[in-house]
C-alpha positions, 0 to 999 in steps of 0.5 A: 853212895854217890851223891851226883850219880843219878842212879844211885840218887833213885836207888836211895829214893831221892829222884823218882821212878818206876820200880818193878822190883827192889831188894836189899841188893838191887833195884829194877825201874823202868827205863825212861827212855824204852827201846822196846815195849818192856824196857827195864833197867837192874841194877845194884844200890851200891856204887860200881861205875861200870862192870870193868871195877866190879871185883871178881869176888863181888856177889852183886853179879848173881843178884843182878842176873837173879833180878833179871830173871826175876823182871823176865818173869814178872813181866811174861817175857817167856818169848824171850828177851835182851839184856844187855851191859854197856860199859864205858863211853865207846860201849854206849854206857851213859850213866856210870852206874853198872846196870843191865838192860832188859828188853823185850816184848818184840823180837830183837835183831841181830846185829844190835846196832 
């Protein structure tokens, strides 16, 4: 774990925040700055800076995508949702810690941005 990173310093309960959802593998909190009615951020308690170093032979990815089905469900996103992954500096990754993006609760427009 990385002591500076300031999600794995939430993932360990260090620094607070809103969890929808926790297991052994990950966790899901709300995002403090939304971009969306529902705006929930999954992502893994051990360090991986960004999907680019996440191996290939990693499970983490089927919990991730499980515990975003999971969040989509308990928060009634059956219209629909985002989920975005940001990876590096050029793709908008501010925190780097892999995570995934969730949002809903409106309809999202396409070009993203």
């Amino acid at each position: 774990m990385e002591n500076t990173c300031i999600f794995c310093r939430i993932a360990q309960g260090d620094v607070p925040s809103i969890r929808v959802l926790e297991n052994e593998h990950v966790i899901a909190i709300r995002d403090v700055n939304p971009q969306a009615p529902v705006h929930v951020l999954v992502l893994p308690r051990k360090h991986i800076a960004g999907l680019t170093q996440l191996p290939a032979d990693d499970p983490i990815w089927n919990y991730l995508v499980r515990a975003v089905q999971d969040v989509a469900q308990r928060e009634q996103l059956s219209g629909g949702f985002r989920t975005v992954v940001n990876d590096g500096e050029d793709g908008g990754q501010t925190v780097p810690h892999l995570h995934l993006h969730v949002l809903g609760g409106r309809a999202m427009n396409w070009p993203p941005g």
